[in-house]
C-alpha positions, 0 to 999 in steps of 0.5 A: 296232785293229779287226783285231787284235781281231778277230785275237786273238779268232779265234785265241783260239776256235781255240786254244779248239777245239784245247785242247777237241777230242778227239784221241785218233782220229785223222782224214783218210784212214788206212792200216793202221798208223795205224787206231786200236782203236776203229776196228778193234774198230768195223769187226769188231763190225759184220762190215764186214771180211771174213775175210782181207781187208787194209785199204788206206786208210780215211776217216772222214766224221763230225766225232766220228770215231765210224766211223759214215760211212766209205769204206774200200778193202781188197786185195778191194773198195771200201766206204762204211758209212752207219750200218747200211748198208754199200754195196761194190764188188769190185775186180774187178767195177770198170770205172773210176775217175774222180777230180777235185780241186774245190777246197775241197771236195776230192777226188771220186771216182766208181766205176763198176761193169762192171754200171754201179753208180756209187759216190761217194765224197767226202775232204773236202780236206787230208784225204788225198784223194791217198792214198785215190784211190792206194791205190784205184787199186793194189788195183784193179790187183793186182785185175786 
């Protein structure tokens, strides 16, 4: 009797935190024709896109999905954006990619630059991690 009481009481506050959740943005990794308005108007009201560069992949930190922690790979460079800062490595400036899979926590990704700058970045997992590491990896070797 115990268990399911405390079944019905977790699906209850889940079915309360869907119905109550906003899902007008949408989350995990993202390409291009799934980025929303406000992401776009987000990432050209802050300069975050150079003119004529063309998104590949985009990942959203933030639990609010309000763009303000992101990653992002475009066909020029690789970026991550913590609110004011923006970090962001030319693919042709990148030495290596290394990736790894840690569980729960979910896809690693480590950028080295041929200077030696390292970039980390981090999709949390069942949040496209594959793609990310997929469409880095492409640009980079277009890059080439």
């Amino acid at each position: 009797m115990k268990r399911h009481i405390l079944s019905a009481t977790t699906l209850a506050l889940f079915c309360g935190l869907a119905m109550g959740s906003d899902t007008s943005e949408p989350g995990g990794t993202l390409l291009p024709n799934q980025l929303s308005v406000t992401t776009t108007s987000y990432m050209n009201d802050n300069g975050l896109i150079e003119s004529g560069e063309s998104m590949r992949a985009y990942y959203d930190y933030t639990l609010e999905l309000d763009n303000s922690e992101s990653a992002w790979v475009t066909d020029q460079r690789v970026a991550y954006h913590l609110a004011p800062n923006t970090t962001y490595m030319m693919l042709t400036e990148i030495d290596s990619i290394d990736t790894r899979e840690e569980g729960l926590m979910g896809h690693m990704i480590d950028v080295r630059s041929k200077s030696g700058e390292l970039m980390h970045i981090e999709i949390a997992a069942m949040n496209g991690g594959e793609t990310f590491i997929s469409e880095l990896e492409y640009a980079w070797s277009n890059a080439q």
